[in-house]
C-alpha positions in Angstrom: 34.5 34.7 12.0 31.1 35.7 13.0 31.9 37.8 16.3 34.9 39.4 14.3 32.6 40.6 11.0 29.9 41.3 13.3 32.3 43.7 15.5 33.4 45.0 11.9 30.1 45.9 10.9 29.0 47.4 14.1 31.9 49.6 15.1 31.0 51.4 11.7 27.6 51.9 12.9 28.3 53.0 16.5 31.2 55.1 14.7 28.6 57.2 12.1 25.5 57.6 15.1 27.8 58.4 17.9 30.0 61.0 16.1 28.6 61.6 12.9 31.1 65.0 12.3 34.4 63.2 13.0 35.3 65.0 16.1 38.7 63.8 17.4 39.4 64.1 21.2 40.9 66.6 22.8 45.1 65.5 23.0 45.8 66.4 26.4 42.7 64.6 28.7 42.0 62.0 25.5 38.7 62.2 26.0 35.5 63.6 23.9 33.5 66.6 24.2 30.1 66.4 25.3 28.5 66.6 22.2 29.8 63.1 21.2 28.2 61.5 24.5 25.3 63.2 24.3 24.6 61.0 21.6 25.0 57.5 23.5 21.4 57.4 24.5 20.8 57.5 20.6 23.1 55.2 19.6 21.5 52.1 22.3 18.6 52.8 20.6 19.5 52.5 16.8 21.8 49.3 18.0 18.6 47.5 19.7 16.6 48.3 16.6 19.5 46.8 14.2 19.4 44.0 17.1 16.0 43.3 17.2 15.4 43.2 13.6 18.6 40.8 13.0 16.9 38.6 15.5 13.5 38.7 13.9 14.7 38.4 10.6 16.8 35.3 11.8 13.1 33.8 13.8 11.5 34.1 10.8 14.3 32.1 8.3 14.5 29.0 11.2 10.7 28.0 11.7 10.8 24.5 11.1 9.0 22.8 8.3 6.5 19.6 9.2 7.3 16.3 7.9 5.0 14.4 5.5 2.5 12.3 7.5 3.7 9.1 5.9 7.2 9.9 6.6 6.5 10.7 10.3 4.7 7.3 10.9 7.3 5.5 9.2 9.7 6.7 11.9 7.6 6.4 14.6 6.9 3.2 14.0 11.1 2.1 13.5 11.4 4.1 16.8 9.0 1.7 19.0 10.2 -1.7 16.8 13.8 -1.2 17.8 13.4 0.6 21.7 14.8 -0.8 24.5 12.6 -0.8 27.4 15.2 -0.6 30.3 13.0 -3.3 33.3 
């Protein structure tokens, strides 16, 4: 579900920077006129922008909290009472 919304969501980008006036390609070669891909080197840049702040944004929302002290030597010291010390 995630790489289908997130190819949802980004087509629409790439669609408004890329050709923001709607231009439809020429019917006999299919392809678009210049203007359109003169507008690629734009669009890689807005794209790593959206990128980098998704990515930050998700950093930020997954730093990991520190336990209590007393909780952290209460494991610690169930770890090393039950371990099995392989001789």
């Amino acid at each position: 579900m995630g790489l289908g919304s997130g190819a949802l969501i980004f087509n629409q980008i790439i669609l408004a920077v890329m050709n923001p006036n709607n231009i439809k390609p020429n019917p006999n070669t299919h392809l678009f006129p210049a203007e359109v891909a003169m507008n690629l080197p734009l669009t890689w840049r807005v794209l790593a922008g959206v990128y980098l702040a998704l990515g930050l944004l998700g950093t930020a929302l997954t730093i990991p909290h520190k336990p209590e002290p007393n909780t952290y030597q209460e494991l610690n010291s169930l770890i090393t009472e039950t371990a099995v010390v392989p001789t």
